[in-house]
N, C-alpha and C positions, 0 to 999 in steps of 0.2 A: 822613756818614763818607766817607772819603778815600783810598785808599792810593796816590795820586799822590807824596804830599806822601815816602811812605817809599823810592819809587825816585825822585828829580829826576834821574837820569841815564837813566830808559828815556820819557820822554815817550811815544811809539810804544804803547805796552803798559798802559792802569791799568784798573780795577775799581773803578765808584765805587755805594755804596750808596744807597738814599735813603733819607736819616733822617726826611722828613715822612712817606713811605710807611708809615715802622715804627711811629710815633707814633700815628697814626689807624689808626683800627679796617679797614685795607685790607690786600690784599695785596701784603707787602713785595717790592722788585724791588731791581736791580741792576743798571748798564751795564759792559759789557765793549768795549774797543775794541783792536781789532787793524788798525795802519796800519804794520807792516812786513812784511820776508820773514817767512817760518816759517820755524822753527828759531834757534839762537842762533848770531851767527856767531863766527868766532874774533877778527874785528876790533872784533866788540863789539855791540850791537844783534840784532834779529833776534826773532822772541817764540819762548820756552823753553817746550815742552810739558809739563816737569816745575814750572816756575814758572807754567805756567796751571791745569798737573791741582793744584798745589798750593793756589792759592791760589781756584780752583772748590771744592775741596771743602771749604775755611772758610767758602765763603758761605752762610747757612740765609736764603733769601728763597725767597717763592712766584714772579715771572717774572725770567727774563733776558732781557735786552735786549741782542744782541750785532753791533758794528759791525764792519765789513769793508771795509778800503781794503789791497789786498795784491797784487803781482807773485807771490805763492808761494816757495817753497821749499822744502824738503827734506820727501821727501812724508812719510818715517815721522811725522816731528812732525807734519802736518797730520791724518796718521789718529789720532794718539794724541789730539789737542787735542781734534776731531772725536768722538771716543769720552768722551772725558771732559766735554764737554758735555751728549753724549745721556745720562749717567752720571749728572749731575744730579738732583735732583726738582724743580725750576722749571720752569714751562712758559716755552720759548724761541721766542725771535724773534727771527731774523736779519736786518739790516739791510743791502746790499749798497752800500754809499755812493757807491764809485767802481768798482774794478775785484779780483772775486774771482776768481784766475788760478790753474791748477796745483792746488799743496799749498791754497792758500783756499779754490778751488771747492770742496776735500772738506770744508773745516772748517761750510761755509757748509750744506751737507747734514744738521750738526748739528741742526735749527733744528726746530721743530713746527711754525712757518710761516718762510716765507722771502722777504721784499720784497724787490725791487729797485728802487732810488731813482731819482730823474728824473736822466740821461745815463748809469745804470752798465753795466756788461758783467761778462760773466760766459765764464771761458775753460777749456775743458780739451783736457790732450794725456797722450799717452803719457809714462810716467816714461824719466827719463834720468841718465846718469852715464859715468863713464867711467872706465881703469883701464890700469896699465899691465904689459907682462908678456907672456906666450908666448900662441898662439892656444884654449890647453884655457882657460886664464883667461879669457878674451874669452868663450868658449861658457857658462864657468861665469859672468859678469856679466849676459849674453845671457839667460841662464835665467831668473836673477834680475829683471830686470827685467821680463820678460814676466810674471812670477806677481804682480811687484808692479803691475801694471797692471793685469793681470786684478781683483785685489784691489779697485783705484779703482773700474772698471767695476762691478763689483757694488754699487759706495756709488750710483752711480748709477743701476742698473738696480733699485735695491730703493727708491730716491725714488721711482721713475716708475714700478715694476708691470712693466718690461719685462725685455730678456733681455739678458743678456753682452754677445754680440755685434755689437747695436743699437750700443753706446755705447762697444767698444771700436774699433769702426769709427771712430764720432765722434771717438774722443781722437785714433787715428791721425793723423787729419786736421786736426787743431788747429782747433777747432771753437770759432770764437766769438759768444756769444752776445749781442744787446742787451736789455733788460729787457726789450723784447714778446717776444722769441723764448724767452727761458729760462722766461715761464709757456708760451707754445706749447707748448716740447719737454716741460714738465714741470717741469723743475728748479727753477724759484720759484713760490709762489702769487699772490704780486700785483705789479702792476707802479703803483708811483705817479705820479701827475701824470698815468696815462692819459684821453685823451679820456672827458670823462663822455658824451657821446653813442656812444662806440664801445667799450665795457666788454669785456678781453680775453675775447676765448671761443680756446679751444685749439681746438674746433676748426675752427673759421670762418681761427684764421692759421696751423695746420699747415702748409697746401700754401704760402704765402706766406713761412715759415721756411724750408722747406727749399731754397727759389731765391732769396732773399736773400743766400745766402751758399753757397759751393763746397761747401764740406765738409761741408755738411748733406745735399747730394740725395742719397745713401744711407742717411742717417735716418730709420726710422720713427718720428713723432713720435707718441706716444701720448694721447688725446682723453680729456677728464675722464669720458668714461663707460665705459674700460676699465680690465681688473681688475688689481688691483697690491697691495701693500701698504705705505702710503710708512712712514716709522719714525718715526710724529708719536705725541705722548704725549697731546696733547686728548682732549677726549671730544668726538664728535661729537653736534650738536644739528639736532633738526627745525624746521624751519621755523615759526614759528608758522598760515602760512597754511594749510600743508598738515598739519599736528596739527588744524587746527579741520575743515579737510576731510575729512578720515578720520575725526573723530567723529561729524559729519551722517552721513555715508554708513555708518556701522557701525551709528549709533543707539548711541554712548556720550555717554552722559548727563552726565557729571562732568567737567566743566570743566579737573578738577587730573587727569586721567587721565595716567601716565608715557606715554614715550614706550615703554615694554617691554608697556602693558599693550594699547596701541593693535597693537602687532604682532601681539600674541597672538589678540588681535582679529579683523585682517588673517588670521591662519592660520589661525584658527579658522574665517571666511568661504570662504577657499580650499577648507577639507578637505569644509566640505559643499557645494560648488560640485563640486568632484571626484566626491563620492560619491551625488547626484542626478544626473548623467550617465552613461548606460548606456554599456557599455564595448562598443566597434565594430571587430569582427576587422579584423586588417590586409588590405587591401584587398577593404574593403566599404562599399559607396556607398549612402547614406540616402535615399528618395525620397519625396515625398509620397503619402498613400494615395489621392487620387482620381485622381494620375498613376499609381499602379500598377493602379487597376482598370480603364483605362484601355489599357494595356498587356498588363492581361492579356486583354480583350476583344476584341483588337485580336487577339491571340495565340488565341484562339480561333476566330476571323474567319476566320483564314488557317491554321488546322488544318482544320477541313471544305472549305476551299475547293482542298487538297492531299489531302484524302479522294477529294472529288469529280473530281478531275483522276484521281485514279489507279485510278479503278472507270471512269471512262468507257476508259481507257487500256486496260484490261486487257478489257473486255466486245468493244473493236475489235480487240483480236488473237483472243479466241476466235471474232467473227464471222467474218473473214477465215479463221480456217482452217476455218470449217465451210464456206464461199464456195467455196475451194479443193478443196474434196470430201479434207481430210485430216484428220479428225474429222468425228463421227455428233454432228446438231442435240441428240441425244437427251443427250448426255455434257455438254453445256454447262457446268453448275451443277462438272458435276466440274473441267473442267481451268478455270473460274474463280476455284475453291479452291487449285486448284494453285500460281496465278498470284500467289495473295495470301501463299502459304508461301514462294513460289522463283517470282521473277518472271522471274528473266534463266535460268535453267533451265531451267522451264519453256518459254519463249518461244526456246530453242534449240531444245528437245524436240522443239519444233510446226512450226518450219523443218526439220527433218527429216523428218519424216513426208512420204510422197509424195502427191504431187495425186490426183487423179478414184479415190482406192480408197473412197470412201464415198458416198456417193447424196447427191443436194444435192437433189432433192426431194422432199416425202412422197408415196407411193403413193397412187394416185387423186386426184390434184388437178391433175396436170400437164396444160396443155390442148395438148400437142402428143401427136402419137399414138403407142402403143406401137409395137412389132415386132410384137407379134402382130394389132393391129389393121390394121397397112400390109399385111402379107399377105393378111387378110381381104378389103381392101377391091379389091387386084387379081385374087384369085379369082370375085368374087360381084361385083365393083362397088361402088362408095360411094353407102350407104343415107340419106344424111347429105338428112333432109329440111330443105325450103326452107320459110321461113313464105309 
């Protein structure tokens, strides 16, 4: 089926069905091709967003297939078009043929996936227009257009998982893309005819996009493993390698396990992963236990051997004051105790005390001679026999 044959005057614009799709037991598709401006113009041509929302939603096929060769145009028709695609229940694939520019790039965002074909480009900027009349008009077109830019930006920023002002930088700057850079930044998923030995990765040619071209080096290009939500309708599917890998390693048995039940799996593994690991106050360090008896041996080592420094410490200040005749030999034990209550105290106490007021040594032992003996011995003579 055909509906070429019912416009012969928009060549630019048809919808073509495929009837062998519908006939075999497959799912039915449909191409759509947009190779003019957007919007209808007054000279005639142009594709009509009310003759695309209208004749999109006669179509009951399972994929669309939709091609894009467009300079752009008038952005309202590009978001409506763009909306009435996602509006669909086909899963879409866009096609970027030649060049998706302006009001395109946003149609082109419709898509579940989005190729970009071998030599296309892909362009966005700020919307424009113009108006005539006093300077509050100008303010009020001014406004206008800034909301409807903001608007773009977020078709773009909710493809890519990034923010506003990422991409309304980018429109500023008329930012054009070629098929390796638009998977770079994001905004297509595959780029054809790429080298088979050199398979786009985003982010191996971020840094290579954004110094390719001017108006990207203030773009952050965003890397296929950060968080977004692009506005694709697929379902996403695991890998088969890594479904078989995660049934070895879980130990699921069942070959036809879903992919929801493998996750469950996965969490299930986590929670008791979690819940066998003791929970470790914040800032507290794990040590092995023969490195801790180890330390604390060590820690014992050097407790007595600060025992013993501080008894010998304290036994030579009480020798010294008994030396100094300012404490009695006899008090010893006492001002030792004192020493070990109030050592600095103490040992001022004892510096105070005055010298020679106590006898430094014990009666009858001293072999020098008394006063009373010196007298004796110059009265009477020294008896002091000689062997």
């Amino acid at each position: 089926m055909t509906n070429e044959a019912a416009r012969p005057t928009r060549p630019w614009f048809r919808i073509e069905a495929r009837a062998e799709a519908q006939a075999a037991d497959e799912p039915t598709s449909a191409d759509v091709f947009i190779y003019d401006e957007i919007g209808e113009s007054f000279w005639g041509g142009g594709v009509s967003a009310q003759t695309m929302a209208t004749e999109l939603a006669a179509l009951d096929v399972d994929e669309l297939n939709v091609y894009i060769n467009s300079p752009g145009g008038a952005a309202w028709d590009g978001i409506a078009i763009m909306n009435a695609i996602r509006r669909h229940r086909a899963h879409v694939t866009v096609h970027v043929d030649g060049l998706a520019a302006s009001a395109a790039s946003v149609i082109a965002m419709a898509g579940d996936k989005i190729v970009m074909n071998r030599g296309s480009q892909l362009m966005i900027h700020d919307a424009s227009g113009g108006a005539y009349g006093d300077a509050e008009l100008m303010d009020e077109v001014a406004t206008i257009l800034h909301k409807l830019s903001n608007s773009i930006a977020d078709v773009y920023a909710g493809r890519t998982g990034t923010d506003r002002a990422t991409w309304r930088a980018a429109m500023q700057a008329e930012s054009w893309y070629t098929a390796e850079e638009a998977v770079a930044a994001g905004l297509a998923d595959e780029w054809v005819d790429s080298p088979a030995t050199q398979p786009v990765d985003r982010a191996r040619f971020s840094a290579r996009a954004r110094t390719a071209i001017p108006s990207l080096a203030s773009l952050e290009l965003p890397s296929q493993t950060e968080p977004g939500v692009p506005n694709r309708k697929e379902q996403l599917e695991m890998s088969d390698i890594l479904a078989a890998g995660l049934r070895e390693r879980l130990g699921v048995t069942d070959a036809a396990a879903s992919d929801e039940l493998l996750l469950a799996a996965v969490d299930e593994a986590l929670a008791e992963q979690t819940s066998d690991t003791p929970t470790v106050p914040e800032g507290t360090v794990l040590i092995d236990s023969a490195v801790l008896s180890d330390l604390q041996a060590s820690a014992e080592l050097g407790r007595q051997a600060r025992e013993e420094q501080d008894t010998t410490r304290r036994e030579s200040i009480v020798s010294n004051a008994v030396t100094e005749g300012r404490i009695s030999p006899a008090h010893r034990d006492t001002w030792l105790a004192q020493l070990v209550t109030n050592e600095a105290g103490t040992t001022a106490l004892l510096g105070s005390l005055a010298k020679n007021t106590v006898p430094v040594s014990e009666i009858g032992t001293s072999e020098e001679p008394t006063e009373a003996e010196s007298l004796y011995a110059l009265a009477f003579g020294d008896d002091t026999k000689e062997a």
